[in-house]
N, C-alpha and C positions, 0 to 999 in steps of 0.2 A: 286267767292266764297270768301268769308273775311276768316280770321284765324281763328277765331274761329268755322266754320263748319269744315273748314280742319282739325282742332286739335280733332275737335268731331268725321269725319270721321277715322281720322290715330286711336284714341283712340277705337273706336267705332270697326274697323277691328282688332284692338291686341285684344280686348275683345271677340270676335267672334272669331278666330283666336285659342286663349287662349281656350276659350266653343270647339272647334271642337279639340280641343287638346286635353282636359281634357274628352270629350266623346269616341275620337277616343283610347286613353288609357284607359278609362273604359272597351272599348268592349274590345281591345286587352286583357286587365288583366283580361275580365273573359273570354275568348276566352282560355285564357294561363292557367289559373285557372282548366276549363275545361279538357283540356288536362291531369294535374299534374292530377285531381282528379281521370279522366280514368287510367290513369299509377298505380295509389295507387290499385285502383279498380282493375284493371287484376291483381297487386303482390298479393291482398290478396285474390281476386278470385286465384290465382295460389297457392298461399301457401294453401287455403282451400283443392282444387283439391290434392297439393303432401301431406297433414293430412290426407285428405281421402281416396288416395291410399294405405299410410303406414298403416291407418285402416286397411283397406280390405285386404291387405297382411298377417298383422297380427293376421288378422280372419281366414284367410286361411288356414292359418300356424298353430294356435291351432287347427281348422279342421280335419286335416291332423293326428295331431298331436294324436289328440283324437280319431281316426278311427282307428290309425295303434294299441293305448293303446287297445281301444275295440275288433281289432281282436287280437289280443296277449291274452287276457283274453279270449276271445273265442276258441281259440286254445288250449289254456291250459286245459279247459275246456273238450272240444272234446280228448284230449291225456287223460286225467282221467281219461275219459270216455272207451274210449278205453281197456286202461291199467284194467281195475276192470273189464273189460267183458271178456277181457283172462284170468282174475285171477277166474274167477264166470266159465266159460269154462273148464278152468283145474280141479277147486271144484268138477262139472258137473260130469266128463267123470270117477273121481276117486269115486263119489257116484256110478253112471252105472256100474263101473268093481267093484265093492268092494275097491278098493282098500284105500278109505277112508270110515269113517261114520260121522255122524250128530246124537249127542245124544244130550237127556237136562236131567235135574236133575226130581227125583220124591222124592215123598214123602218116609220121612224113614219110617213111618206105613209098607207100603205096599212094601218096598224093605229089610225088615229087613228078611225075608223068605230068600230074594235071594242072601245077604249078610253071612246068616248062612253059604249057602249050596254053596257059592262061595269063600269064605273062605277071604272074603276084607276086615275084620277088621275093618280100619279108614275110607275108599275109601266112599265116596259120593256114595251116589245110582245113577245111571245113565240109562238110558233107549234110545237104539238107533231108530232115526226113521226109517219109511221102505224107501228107496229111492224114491219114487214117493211123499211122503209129506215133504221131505229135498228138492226136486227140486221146492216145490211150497211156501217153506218157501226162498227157493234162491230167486225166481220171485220176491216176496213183498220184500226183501232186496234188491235187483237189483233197484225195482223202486224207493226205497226210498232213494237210495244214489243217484239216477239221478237229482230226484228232489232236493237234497241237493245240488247235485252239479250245478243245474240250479239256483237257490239261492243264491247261493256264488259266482255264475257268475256275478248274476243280483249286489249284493250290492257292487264287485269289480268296475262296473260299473258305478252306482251309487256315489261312492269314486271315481273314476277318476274326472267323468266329473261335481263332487265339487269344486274337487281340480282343473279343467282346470277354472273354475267361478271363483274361487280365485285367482289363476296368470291372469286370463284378468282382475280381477278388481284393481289391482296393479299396473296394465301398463298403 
């Protein structure tokens, strides 16, 4: 071989040499590439995953949070409830003995007779009713404060779980 195929071979081998270099580093650097991009990929997959625990915690937690407010208003609700049936009870048993009445006002026309001859001067005419339509004037009272107080439950309710919308949309 003369020198100059030898210079073309020695030449010829750095330059292939060099090509198998410059490939074998390509593949390395996206091999390595590769890898870095997996590593980024599981931190932000993992940060996704601990944002989306702290979510669901945090949803838990107004949950929670909003259930104990809802029975607390329900509670309160049922104590009222309560409370106005031993007062409506006690009303009750004092209509049955006498020992209370239920009167309403009438007209002075027709009380002004009973006014002469009962000697009341200023006193409002008044007229008692008989116990059996003071007990059924109690019922319609009884159910209409139930319902009130079914109402004031509902819009206490209502106000909470605004106001729990409002602190989650904050956070």
């Amino acid at each position: 071989m003369n020198r100059l195929q030898t210079i073309a071979i020695a030449l010829g081998s750095v330059v292939l040499a060099l090509c198998l270099g410059l490939i074998g580093g390509f593949l390395w650097g996206g091999h390595r590439q590769a890898q870095i991009d997996e590593g980024r990929a599981a931190k932000v997959s993992e940060e996704h995953a601990l944002a989306l625990a702290s979510a669901t915690e945090r949803y838990r937690e107004a949950e929670r949070n909003g259930q104990r407010a809802f029975a607390g208003i329900e509670a309160t609700r049922q104590q009222e409830k309560e409370n106005a049936t031993k007062q409506m009870d006690v009303l009750r048993n004092e209509l049955r003995t006498g020992a209370g009445r239920l009167s309403v006002a009438i007209d002075a026309a027709s009380a002004a007779a009973a006014a002469a001859t009962a000697g009341a001067g200023d006193r409002e005419a008044r007229a008692n009713l008989l116990p059996e339509a003071a007990e059924r004037i109690l019922d319609f009272a009884r159910e209409g404060d139930d319902i009130v107080r079914d109402l004031n439950a509902c819009v206490d309710k209502y106000h909470r779980a605004e106001q729990m919308m409002d602190e989650a949309r904050t956070e």
